[in-house]
Residue frames as qw, qx, qy, qz and C-alpha x, y, z in Angstrom:
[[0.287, -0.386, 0.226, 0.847, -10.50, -16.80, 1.22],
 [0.459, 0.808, 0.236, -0.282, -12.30, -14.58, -1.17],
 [0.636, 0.016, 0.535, 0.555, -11.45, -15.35, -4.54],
 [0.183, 0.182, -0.238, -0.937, -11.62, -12.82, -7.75],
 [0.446, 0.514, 0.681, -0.271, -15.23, -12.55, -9.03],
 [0.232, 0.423, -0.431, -0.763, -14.02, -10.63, -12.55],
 [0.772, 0.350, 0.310, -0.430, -17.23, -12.52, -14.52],
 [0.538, -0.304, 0.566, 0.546, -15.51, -15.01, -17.64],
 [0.397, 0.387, 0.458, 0.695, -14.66, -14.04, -21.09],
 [0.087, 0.974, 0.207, 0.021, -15.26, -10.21, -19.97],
 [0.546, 0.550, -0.073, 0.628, -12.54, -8.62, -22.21],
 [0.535, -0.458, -0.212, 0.678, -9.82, -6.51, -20.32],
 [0.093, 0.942, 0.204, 0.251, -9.95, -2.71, -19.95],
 [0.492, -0.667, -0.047, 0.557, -6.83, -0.74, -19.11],
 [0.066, 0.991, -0.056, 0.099, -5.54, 3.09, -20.22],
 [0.608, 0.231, -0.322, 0.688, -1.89, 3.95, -20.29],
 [0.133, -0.664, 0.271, -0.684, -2.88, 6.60, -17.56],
 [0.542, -0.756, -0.005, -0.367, -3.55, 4.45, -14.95],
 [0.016, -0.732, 0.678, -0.056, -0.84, 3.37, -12.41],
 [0.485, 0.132, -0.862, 0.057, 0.86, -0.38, -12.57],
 [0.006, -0.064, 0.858, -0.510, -0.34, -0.59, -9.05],
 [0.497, 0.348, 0.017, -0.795, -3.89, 0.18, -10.05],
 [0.674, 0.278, -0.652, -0.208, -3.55, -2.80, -13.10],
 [0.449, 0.239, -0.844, 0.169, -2.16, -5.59, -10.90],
 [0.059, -0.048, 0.712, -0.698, -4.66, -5.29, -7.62],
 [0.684, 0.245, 0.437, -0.529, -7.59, -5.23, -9.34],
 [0.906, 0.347, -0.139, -0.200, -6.29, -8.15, -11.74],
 [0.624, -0.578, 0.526, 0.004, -3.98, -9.93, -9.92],
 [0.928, 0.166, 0.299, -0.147, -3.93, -12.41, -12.60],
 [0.430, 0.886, -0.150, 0.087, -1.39, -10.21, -14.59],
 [0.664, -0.638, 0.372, 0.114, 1.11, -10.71, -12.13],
 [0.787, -0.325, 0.377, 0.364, 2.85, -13.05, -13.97],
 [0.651, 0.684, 0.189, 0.269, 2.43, -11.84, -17.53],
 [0.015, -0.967, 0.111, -0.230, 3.97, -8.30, -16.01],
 [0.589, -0.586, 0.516, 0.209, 6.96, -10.17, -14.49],
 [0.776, 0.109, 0.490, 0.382, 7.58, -11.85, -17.74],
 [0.412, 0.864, -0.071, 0.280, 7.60, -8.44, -19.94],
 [0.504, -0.051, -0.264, 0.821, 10.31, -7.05, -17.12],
 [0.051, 0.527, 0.125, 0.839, 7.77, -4.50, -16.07],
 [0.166, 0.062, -0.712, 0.679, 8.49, -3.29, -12.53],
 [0.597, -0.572, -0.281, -0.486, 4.56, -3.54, -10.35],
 [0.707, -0.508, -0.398, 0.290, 5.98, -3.54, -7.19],
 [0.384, -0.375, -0.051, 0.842, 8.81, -0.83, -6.26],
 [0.083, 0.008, 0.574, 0.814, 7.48, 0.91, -9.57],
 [0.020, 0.543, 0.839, -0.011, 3.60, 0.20, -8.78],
 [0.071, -0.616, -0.285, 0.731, 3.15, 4.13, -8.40],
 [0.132, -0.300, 0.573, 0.751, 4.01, 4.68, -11.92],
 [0.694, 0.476, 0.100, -0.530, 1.34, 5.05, -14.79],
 [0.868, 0.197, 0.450, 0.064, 1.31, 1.90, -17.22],
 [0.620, 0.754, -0.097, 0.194, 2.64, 3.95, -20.22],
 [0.162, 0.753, -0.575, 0.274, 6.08, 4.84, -18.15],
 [0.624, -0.326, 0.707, 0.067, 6.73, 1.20, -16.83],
 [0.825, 0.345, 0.378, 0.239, 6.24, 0.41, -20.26],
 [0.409, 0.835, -0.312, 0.194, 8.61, 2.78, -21.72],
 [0.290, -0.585, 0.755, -0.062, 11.36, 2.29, -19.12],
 [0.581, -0.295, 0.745, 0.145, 11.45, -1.48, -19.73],
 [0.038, -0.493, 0.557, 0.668, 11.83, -0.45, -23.17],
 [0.334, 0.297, 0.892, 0.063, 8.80, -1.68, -24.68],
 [0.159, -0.068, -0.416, -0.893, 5.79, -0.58, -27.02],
 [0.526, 0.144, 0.474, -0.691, 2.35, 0.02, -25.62],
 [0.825, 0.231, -0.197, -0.477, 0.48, -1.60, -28.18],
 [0.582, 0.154, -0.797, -0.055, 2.53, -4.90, -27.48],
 [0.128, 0.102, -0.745, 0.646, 2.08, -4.78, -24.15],
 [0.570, 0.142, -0.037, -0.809, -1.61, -4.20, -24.54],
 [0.835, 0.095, -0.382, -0.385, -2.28, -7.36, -26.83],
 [0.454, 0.086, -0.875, 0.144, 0.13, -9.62, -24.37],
 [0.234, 0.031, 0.669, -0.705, -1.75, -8.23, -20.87],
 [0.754, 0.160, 0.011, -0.637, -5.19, -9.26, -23.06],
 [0.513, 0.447, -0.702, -0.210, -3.84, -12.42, -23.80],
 [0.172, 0.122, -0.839, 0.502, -2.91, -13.46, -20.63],
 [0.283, -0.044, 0.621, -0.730, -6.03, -12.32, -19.01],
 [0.720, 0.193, -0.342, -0.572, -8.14, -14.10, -21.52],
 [0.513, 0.186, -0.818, 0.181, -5.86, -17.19, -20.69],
 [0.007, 0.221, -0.643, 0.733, -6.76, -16.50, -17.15],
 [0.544, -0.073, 0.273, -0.790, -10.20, -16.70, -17.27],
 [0.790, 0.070, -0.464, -0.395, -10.02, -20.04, -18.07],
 [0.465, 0.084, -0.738, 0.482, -7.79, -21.08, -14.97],
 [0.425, -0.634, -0.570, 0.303, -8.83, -20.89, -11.19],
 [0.091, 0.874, 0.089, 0.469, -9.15, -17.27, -9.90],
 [0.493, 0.234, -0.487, 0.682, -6.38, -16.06, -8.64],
 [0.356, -0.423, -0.612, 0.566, -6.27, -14.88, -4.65],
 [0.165, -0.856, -0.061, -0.486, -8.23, -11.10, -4.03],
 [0.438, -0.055, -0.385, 0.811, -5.31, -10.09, -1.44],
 [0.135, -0.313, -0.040, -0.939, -7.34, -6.54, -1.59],
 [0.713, -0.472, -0.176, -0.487, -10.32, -8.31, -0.04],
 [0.779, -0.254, -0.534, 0.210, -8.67, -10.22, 2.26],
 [0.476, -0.870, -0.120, -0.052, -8.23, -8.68, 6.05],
 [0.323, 0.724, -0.560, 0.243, -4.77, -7.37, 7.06],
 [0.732, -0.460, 0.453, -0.217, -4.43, -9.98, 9.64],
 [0.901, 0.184, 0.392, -0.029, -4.81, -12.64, 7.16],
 [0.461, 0.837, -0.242, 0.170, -2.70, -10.42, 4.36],
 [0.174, -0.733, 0.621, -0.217, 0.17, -10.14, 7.02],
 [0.653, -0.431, 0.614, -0.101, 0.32, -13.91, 7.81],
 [0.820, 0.496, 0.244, 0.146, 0.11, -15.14, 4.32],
 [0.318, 0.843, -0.368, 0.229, 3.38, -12.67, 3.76],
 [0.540, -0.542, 0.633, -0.120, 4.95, -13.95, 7.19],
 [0.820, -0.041, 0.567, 0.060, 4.46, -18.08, 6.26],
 [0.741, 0.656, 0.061, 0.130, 4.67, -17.61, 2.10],
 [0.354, 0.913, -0.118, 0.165, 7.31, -14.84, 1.76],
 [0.030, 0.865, -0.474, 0.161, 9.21, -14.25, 4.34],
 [0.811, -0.267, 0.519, -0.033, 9.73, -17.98, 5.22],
 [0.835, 0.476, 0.199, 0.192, 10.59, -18.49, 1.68],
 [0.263, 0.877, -0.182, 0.358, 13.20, -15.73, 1.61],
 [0.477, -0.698, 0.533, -0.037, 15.07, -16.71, 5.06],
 [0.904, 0.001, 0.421, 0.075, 15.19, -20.28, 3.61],
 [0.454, 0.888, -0.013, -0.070, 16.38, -18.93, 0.17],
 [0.207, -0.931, 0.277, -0.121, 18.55, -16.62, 1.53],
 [0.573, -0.597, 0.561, -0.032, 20.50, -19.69, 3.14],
 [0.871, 0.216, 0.392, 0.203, 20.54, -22.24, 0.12],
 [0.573, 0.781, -0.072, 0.238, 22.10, -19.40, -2.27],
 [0.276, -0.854, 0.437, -0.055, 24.76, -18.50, 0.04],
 [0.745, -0.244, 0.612, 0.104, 25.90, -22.09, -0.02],
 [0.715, 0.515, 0.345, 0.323, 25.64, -22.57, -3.86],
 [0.192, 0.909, -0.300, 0.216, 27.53, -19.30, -4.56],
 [0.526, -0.742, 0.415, 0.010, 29.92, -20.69, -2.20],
 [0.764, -0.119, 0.581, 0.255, 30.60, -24.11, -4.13],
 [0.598, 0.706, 0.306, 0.223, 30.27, -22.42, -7.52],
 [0.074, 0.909, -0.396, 0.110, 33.41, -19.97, -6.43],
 [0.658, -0.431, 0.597, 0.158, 35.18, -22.79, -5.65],
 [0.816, 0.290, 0.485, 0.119, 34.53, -24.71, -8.50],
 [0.532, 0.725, 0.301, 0.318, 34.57, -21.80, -11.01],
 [0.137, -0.909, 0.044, 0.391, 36.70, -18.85, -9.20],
 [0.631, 0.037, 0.588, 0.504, 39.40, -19.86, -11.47],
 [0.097, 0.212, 0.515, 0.825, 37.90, -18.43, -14.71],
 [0.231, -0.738, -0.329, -0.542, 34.71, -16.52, -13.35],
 [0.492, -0.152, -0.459, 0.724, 36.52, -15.03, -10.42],
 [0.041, -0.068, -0.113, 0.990, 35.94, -11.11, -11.04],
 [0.563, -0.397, -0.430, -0.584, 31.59, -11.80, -12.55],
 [0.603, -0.555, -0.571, 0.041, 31.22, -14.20, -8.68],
 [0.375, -0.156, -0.422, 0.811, 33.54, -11.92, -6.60],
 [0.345, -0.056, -0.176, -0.920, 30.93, -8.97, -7.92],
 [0.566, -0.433, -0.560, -0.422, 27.71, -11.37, -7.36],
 [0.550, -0.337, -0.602, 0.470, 29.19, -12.39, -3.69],
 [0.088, -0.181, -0.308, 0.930, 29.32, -8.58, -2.72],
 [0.509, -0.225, -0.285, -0.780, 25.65, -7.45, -4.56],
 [0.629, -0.231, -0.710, -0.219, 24.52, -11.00, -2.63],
 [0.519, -0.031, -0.701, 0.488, 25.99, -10.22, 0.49],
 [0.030, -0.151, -0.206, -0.966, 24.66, -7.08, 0.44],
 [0.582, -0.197, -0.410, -0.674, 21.24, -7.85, -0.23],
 [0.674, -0.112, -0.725, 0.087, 21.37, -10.71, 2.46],
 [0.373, -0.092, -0.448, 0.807, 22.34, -8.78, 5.07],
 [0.353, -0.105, -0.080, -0.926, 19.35, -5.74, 4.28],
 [0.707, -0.181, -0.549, -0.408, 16.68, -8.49, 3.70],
 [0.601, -0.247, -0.726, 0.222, 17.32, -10.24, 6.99],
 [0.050, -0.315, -0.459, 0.829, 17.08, -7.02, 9.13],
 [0.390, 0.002, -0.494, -0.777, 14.50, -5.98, 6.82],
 [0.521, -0.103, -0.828, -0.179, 12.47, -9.22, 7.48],
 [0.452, -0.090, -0.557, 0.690, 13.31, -8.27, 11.67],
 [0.044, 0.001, 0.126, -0.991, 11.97, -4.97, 11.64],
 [0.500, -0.207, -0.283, -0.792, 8.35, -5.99, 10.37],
 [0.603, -0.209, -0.758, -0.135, 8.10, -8.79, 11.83],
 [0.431, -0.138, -0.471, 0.757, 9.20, -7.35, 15.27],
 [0.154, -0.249, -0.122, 0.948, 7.61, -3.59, 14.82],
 [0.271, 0.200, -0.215, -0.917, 5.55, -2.91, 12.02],
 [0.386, -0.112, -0.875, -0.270, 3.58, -6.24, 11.59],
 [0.220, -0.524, -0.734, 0.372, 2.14, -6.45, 14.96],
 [0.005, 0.371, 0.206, -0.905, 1.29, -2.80, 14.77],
 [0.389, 0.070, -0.574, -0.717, -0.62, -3.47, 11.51],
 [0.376, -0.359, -0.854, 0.009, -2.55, -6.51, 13.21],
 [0.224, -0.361, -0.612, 0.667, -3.10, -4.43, 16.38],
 [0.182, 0.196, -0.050, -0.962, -5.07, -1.52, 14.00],
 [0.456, -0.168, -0.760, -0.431, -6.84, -4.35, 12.11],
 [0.293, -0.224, -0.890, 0.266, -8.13, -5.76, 15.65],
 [0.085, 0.343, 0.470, -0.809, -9.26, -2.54, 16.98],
 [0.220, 0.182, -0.361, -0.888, -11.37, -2.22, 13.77],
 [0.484, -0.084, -0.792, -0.364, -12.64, -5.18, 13.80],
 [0.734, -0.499, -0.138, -0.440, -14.04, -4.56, 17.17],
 [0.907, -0.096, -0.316, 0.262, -11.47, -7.87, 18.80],
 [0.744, 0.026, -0.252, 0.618, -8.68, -5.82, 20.15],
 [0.262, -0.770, -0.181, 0.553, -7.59, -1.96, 21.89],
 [0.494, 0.868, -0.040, 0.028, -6.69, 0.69, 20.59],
 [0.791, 0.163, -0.018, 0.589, -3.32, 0.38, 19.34],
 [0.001, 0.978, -0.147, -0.150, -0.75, 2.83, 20.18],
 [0.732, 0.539, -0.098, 0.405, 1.98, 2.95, 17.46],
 [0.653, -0.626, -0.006, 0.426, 5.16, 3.63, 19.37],
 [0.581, -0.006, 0.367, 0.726, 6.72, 4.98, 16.26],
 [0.203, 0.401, 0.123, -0.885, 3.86, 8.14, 16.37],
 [0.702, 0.444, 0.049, -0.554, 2.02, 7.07, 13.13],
 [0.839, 0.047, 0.526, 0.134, 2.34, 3.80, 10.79],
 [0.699, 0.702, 0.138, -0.001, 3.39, 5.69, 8.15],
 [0.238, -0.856, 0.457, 0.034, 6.84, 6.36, 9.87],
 [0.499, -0.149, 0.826, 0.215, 8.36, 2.44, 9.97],
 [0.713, 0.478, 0.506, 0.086, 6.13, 2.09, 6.37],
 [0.138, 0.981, -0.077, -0.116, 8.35, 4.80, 4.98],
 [0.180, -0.558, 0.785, 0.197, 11.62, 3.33, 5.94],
 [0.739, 0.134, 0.647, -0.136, 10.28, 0.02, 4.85],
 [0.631, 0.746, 0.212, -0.008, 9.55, 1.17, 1.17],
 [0.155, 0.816, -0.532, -0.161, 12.83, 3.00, 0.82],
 [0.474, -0.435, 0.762, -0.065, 14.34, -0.38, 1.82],
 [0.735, 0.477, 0.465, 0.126, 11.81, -2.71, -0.80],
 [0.306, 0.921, -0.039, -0.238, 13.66, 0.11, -3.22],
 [0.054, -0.679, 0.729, 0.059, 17.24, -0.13, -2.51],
 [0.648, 0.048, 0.757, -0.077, 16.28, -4.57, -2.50],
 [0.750, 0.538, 0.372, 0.098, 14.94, -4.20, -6.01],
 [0.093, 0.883, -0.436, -0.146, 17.92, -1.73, -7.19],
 [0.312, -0.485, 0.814, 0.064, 20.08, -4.84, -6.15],
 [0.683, 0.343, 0.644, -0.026, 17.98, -7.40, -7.95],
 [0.615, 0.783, -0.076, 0.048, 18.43, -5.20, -11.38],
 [0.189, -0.754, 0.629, 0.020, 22.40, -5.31, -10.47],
 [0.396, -0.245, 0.883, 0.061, 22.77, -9.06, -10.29],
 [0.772, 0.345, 0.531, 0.052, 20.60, -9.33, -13.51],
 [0.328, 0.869, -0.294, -0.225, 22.64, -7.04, -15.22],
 [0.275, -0.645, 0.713, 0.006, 25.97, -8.62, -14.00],
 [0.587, 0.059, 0.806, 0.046, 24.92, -12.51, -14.88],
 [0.156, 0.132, -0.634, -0.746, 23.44, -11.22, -18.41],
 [0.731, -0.160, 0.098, -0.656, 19.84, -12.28, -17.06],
 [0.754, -0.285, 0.518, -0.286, 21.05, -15.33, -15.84],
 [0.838, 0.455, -0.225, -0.201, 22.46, -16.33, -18.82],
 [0.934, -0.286, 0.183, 0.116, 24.46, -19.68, -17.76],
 [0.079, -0.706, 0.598, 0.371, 28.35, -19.62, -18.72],
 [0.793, 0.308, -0.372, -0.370, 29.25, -22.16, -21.28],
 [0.499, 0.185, -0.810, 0.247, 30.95, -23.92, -18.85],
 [0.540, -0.375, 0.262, -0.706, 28.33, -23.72, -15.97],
 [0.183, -0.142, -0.973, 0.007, 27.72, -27.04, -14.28],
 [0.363, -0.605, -0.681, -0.197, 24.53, -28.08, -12.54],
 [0.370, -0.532, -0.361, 0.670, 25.42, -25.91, -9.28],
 [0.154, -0.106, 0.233, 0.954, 26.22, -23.04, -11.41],
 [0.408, -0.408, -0.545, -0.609, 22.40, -23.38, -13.07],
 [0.349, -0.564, -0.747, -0.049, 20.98, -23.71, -9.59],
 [0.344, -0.230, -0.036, 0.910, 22.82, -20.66, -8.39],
 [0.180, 0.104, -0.081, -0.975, 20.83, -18.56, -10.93],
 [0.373, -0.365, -0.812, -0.261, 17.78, -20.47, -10.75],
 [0.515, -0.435, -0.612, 0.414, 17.58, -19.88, -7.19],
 [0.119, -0.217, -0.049, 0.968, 18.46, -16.13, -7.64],
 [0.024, -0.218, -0.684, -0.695, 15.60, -16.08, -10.02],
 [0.409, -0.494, -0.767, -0.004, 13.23, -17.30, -7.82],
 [0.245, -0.528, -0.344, 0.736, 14.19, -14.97, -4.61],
 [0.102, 0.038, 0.026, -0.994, 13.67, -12.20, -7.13],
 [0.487, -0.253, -0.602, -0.580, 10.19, -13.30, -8.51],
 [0.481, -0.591, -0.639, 0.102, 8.93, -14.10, -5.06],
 [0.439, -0.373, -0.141, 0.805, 10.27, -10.99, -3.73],
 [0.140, -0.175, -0.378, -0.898, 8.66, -8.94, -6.68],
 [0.454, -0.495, -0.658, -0.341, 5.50, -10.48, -5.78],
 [0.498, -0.568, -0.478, 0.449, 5.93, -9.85, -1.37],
 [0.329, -0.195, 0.068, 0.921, 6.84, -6.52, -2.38],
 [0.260, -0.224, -0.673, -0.655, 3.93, -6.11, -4.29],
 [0.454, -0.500, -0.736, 0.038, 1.83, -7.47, -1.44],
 [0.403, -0.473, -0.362, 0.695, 3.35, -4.83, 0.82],
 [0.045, -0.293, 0.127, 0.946, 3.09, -1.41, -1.33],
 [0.149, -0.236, -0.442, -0.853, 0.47, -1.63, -3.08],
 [0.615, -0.403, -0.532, -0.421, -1.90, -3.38, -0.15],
 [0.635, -0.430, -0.434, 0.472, -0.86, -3.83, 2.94],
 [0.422, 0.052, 0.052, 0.904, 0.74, -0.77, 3.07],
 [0.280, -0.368, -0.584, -0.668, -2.47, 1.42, 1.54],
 [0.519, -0.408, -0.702, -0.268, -4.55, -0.17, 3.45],
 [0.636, -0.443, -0.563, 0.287, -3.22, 0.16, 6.73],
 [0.042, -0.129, 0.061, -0.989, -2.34, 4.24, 6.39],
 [0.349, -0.401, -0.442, -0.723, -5.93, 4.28, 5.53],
 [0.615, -0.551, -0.563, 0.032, -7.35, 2.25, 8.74],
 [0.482, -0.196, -0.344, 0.782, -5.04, 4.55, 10.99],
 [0.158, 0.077, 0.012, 0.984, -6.49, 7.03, 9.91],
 [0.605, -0.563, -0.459, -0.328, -10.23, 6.22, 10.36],
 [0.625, -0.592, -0.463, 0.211, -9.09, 5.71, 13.68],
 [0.241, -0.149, -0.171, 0.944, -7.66, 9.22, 14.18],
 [0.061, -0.200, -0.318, -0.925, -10.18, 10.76, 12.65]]
């Protein structure tokens, strides 16, 4: 796998004009820093750096000296993965095994904890879980047809353009008239998924544990945590690269 080649201790260079999606692809490394401000590079990746930093109610100039921080930090750690260089074959199966295997699995452990933690707690946090159970169910239910649709439709159609490019395979014919049709619905869908993910950190106070939470209750929003942060990140994989990428090959091959 082709790793970043950004040369070390060469100091970081970025402009409130250009967009989040722009920042985070060709310095992957950010990734996390930008999840830890709260500043949206996935659903939001379209957006120029100064307006994700205003919406998540920050000040450029901090946000500046922490994304230099980090990537200083960075260049002392392994380089992170170059997704951008990496082939959409290989992109798509690293989302399949990582993401979406990580999200069905998820998917099923939180249901259960949400389950014992309304037992335990419906009592006195009835009306905060009865409200998480319906944002959760919600979101469960999208995400698993969601999950269906690419794997089923738009994945293989993304492999099947890669192949013919690469010489290995026919030409594809996209049954849905052009890839940008099912990647359309797709994105609205990664849209309405993060909507719900700001909902259930509103609702929990960013996960902030009751004072009577037990250990379930902490793994409950642990566990949410996670699905979103790995979700931010598969989302991420999909709109700003995968996505991109594979308009772009379709079109070589119309053209």
């Amino acid at each position: 796998m082709n790793k970043s080649t950004a040369a070390k201790n060469r100091p970081l260079k970025i402009s409130p004009e250009q967009t989040v999606r722009e920042l985070v692809v060709q310095h992957p490394q950010l990734r996390s820093e930008l999840e830890k401000l709260g500043i949206d590079y996935c659903c939001g990746g379209l957006h120029p750096l100064s307006a994700a930093v205003q919406a998540a109610g920050l000040k450029w100039r901090t946000v500046e000296d922490k994304l230099k921080q980090a990537w200083s930090s960075a260049q002392k750690e392994e380089p992170a993965t170059d997704w951008n260089a990496a082939t959409l074959t290989v992109l798509t199966d690293h989302i399949l095994d990582k993401h979406h295997a990580f999200t069905k699995e998820q998917l099923l452990r939180l249901d259960g904890l949400l389950q014992k933690v309304q037992r335990a707690h419906g009592e006195k946090h009835g009306e905060l879980l009865n409200q998480l159970r319906q944002l959760f169910d919600g979101l469960a239910e999208e995400l698993s047809a969601h999950l269906l649709k690419e794997e089923q439709i738009l994945f293989p159609a993304i492999k099947g353009i890669d192949a013919f490019m690469s010489g290995t395979g026919p030409r594809p014919v996209v049954h849905c008239g052009t890839i940008e049709n099912p990647i359309r619905q797709m994105m609205l869908e990664h849209d309405h998924a993060g909507n719900v993910l700001v909902d259930i950190r509103k609702l929990t106070g960013n996960y902030r544990l009751p004072a009577d939470g037990c250990r379930t209750f902490a793994a409950l929003y642990d566990g949410l945590q996670a699905l979103e942060a790995d979700l931010h990140e598969h989302i991420h994989l999909e709109n700003n690269i995968l996505f991109p990428k594979s308009t772009a090959q379709e079109a070589m091959i119309n053209s």
